[in-house]
N, C-alpha and C positions, 0 to 999 in steps of 0.2 A: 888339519885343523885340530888346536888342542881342546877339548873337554871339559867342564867346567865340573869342579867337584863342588858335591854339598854332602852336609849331614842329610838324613833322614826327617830331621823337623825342617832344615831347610829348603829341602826341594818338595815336602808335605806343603808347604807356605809357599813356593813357588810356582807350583800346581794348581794351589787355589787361588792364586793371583792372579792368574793367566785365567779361566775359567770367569772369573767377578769381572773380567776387562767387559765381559759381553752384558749388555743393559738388562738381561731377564735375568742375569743369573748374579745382581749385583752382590745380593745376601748367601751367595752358595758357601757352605762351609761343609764339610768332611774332615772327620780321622779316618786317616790314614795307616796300614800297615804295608811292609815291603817283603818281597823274599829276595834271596838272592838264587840268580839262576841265570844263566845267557840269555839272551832275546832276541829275538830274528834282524833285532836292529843294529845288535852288535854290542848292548844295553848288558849290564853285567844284575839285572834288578827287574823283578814286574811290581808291579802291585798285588798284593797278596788279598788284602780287604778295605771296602772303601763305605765307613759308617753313613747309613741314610738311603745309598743307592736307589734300592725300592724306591725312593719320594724324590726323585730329579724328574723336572721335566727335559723333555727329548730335548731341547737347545741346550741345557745346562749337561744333558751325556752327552752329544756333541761335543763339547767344547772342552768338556774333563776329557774325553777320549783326543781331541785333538792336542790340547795341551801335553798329554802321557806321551804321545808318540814322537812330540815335537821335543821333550824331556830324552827322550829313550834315544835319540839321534845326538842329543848335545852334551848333556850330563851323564856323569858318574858317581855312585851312590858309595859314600865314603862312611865307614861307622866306626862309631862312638871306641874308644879302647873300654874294656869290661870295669876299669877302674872310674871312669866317668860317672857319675852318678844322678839318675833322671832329674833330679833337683838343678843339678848344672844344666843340664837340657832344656828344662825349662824356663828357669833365668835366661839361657842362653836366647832365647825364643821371644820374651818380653823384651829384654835390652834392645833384642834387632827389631822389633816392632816401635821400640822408642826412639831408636838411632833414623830410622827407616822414618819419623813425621819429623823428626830433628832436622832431617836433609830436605824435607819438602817445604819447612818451615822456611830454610835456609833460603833454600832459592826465592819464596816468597818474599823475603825481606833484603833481598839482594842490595835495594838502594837505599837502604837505611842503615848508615856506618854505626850507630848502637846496638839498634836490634842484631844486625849480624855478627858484630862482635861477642853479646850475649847467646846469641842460638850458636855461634861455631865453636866456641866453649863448651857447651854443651855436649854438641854433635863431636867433638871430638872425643868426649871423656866419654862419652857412651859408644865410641868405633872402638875406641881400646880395649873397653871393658868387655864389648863383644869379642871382640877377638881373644882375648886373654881366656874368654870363657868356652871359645871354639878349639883353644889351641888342646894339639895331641902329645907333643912336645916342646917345653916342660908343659906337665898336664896343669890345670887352672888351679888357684888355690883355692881353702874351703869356701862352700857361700857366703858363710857373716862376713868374710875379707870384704866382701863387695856391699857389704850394709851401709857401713858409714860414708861412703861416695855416692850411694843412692840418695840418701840423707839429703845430704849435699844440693845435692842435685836437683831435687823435689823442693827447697826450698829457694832455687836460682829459676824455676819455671813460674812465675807471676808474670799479670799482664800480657800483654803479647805471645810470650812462652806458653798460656796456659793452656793450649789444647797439649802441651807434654805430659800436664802433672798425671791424668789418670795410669796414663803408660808406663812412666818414671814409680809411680805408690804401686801399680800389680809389680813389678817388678824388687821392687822394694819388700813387698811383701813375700817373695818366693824365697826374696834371701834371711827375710826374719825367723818365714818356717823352721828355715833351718837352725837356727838360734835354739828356738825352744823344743827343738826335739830332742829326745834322750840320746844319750851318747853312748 
């Protein structure tokens, strides 16, 4: 069986998805850190630190512990090349949280040929832009490249779309930072 690879913020995100599936733990959120090391599972990764721990109730360690184990048997923890820069990481993070209600929107609107053609528009130019911002080779170009498609994009989310906009403007905004900071 082959392995699913993720980054580090992607299986951080994947970990607490699995964990919020369960009804007590719908608000559970954590950062996350990893180390690399083998695992009894065959896991090339543990969990290094997990912010809040102290304050889980027993169903939500439950559930982060079953979800880690259930990760540590299927995933493999792929990182970032040293040139990547946490601001891509971050973007990268936003975009797939907006690509990520883009495709649930999607399937919402399945039997309305306008709306879907406006959300898979959408949902496609944000599956690229993820990717493009995932990619290791060629590595992603700088943030502002991605400003003016956010732009874009934040202005094509009205009506129906608009549970996108906030996702679409954090994201928007991660790549402005980058704009105004010194070079």
């Amino acid at each position: 069986m082959r392995r699913e690879e993720l980054t580090e913020i992607e299986l951080q995100d994947w970990i607490v998805g699995e964990v919020r599936k369960y009804l007590p733990c719908r608000g559970f959120s954590t950062e996350l850190t990893f180390v690399r090391r083998t695992h009894a599972s065959g896991a090339g990764w543990d969990i290094g630190t997990a912010t809040g721990s102290d304050d889980w109730s027993i169903a939500c360690r439950a559930a982060f512990d079953a979800a880690v184990r259930h990760a540590q048997r299927s995933i493999d923890l792929i990182g970032w090349p040293a040139s990547v820069s946490r601001g891509h990481q971050n973007l990268a993070l936003a975009v797939g949280a907006a690509k990520d209600q883009a495709k649930s929107l999607l399937k919402r609107f399945e039997y309305h040929t306008i709306l879907t053609d406006r959300c898979s528009a959408v949902y496609l130019a944000l599956a690229l832009m993820h990717r493009q911002l995932l990619s290791v080779d060629p590595l992603p170009p700088p943030l502002t490249h991605f400003a003016p498609e956010l732009e874009q994009l934040h202005r094509r989310c009205t009506e129906k779309l608009s549970p996108l906009q906030p996702l679409v403007e954090a994201a928007l905004r991660v790549a402005r930072e980058a704009e105004s900071e010194p070079r």
